[in-house]
N, C-alpha and C positions, 0 to 999 in steps of 0.2 A: 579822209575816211568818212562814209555815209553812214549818221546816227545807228540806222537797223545793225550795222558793222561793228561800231563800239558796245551794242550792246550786246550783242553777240560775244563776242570777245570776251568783257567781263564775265558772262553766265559762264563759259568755258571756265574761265580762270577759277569762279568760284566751286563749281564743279571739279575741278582737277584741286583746287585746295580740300574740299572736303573728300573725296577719294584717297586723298594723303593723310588726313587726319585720322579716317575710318581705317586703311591701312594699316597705321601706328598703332593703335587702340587695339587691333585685331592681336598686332606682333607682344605688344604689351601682356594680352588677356593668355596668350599662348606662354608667354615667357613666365608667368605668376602658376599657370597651370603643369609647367613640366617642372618649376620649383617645389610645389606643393608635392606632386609624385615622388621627386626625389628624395623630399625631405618626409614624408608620410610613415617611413619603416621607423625614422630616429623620433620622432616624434609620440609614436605608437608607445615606442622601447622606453621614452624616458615616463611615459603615463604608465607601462605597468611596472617601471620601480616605485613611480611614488605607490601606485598598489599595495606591492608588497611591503614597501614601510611603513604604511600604516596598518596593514595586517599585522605585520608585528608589534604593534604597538597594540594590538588589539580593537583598532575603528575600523570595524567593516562595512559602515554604510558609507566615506569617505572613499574605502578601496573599492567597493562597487562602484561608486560613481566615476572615479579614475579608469575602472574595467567598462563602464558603459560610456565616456569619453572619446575611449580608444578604439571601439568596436564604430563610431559613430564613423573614424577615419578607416577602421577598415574589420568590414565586417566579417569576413574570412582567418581573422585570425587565432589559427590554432589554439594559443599560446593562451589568450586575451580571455577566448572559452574557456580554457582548464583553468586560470587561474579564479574568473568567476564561481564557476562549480566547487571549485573550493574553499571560497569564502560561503556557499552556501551551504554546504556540507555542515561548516564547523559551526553553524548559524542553526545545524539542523534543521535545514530547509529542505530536504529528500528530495523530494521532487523538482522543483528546482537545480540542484545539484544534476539528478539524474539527465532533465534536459540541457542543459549546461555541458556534463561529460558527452554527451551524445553528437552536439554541436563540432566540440572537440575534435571527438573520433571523422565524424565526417568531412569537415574542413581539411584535416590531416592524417592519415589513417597509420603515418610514424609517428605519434603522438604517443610513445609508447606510455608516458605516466597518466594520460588522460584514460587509454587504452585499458589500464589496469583497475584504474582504478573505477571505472565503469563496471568492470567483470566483477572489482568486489563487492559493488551495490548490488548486483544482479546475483551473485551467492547470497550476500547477507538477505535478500529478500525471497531466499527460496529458489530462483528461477534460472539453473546449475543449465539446463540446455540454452539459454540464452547469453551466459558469460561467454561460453564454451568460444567462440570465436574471437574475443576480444582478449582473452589470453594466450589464444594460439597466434594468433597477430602478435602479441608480444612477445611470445617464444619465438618468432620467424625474424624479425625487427633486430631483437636483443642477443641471437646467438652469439653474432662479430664479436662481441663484446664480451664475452662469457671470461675468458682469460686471463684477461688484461682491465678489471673495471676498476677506476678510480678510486681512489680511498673515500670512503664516505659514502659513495652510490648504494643507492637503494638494488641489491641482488635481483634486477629484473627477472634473468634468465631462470633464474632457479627457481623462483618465486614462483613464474608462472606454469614452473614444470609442476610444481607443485599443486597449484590449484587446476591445471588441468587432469593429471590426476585423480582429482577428489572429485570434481566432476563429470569425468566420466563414470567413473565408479556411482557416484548418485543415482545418472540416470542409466544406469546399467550396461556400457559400451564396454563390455570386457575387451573385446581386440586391439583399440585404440589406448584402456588402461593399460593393458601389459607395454603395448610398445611407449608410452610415455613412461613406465618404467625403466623399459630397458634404455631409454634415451635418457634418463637419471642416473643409469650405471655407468652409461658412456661418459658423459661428461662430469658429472659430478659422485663418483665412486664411494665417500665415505660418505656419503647425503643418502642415497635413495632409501626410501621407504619400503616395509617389506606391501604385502598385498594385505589390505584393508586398514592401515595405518594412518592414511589420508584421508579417508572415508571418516576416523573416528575422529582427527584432528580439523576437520571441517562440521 
């Protein structure tokens, strides 16, 4: 074999060794990357318990950080948002909060507690035409459930029969007042309001 041959050869070799290694490295980088996805949800889930443990303990700047942590691995999530907006809230942070629940609703627009509690910032601040959607969204979301809710659950459905109610009545929507009346009658019989009851309770 003529030198230019063997070296040839070798360049080959070491070219097919590095093609192999670059290979591996690639299957490697790929393998780390579809762990991280998989593992990204339980990861998320265990940052916003330490959240809420330490919201209970009362250390909010701990559970924000655990809530901007999690947002870091995924920013989309619902959950991640309403639970921030609710340590701002209790921080009375208003605004904050407000963008925070906002975030919430957009991310996920079954987000029924985010949903809610968005609509009662926007009562509590006056501004009765702009809840208006964020508790008909949780009227539409939380009917299923009207029935059958869990011991302890917060009365979504009722609740926001109720503040829709008062807000239409606010901004003056008599048509839609009466029929979320009459949809009070329906489902909830010994509840409904008579007409202007919700208006004074608001």
């Amino acid at each position: 074999m003529e030198e230019g041959q063997i070296v040839y050869s070798k360049r080959r070799e070491r070219e097919h060794a590095v093609k192999d290694f670059v290979a591996k490295g690639s299957y490697s980088v790929i393998i780390v990357v579809v762990a991280l996805i998989a593992l990204r949800p339980l990861m998320v889930r265990q940052l916003l318990n330490r959240a809420d443990a330490y919201s209970a303990f009362g250390l909010y700047e701990e559970s924000k950080r655990q809530c901007d942590k999690a947002l870091l691995l995924d920013s989309d999530n619902s959950q991640v948002w309403y639970n921030l907006a609710h340590i701002h809230k209790t921080q009375e942070h208003l605004d904050l909060a407000l963008g925070a629940y906002q975030k919430a609703t957009e991310t996920d627009p079954g987000n029924v507690p985010a949903q809610f509690e968005l609509g009662m910032m926007y009562v509590q601040d006056g501004r009765h035409q702009q809840a208006i959607p964020h508790f008909d969204q949780v009227r539409r979301c939380s009917s299923d459930k009207t029935y059958r809710p869990a011991k302890g659950d917060f009365p979504y459905h009722k609740s926001s029969l109720d503040m829709l109610l008062g807000c239409y009545e606010k901004v003056g929507d008599t048509d839609k007042a009466e029929f979320t009346r009459e949809e009070m009658r329906v489902f909830y019989p010994h509840h409904a309001p008579s007409e202007g009851e919700a208006t004074e309770s608001n």
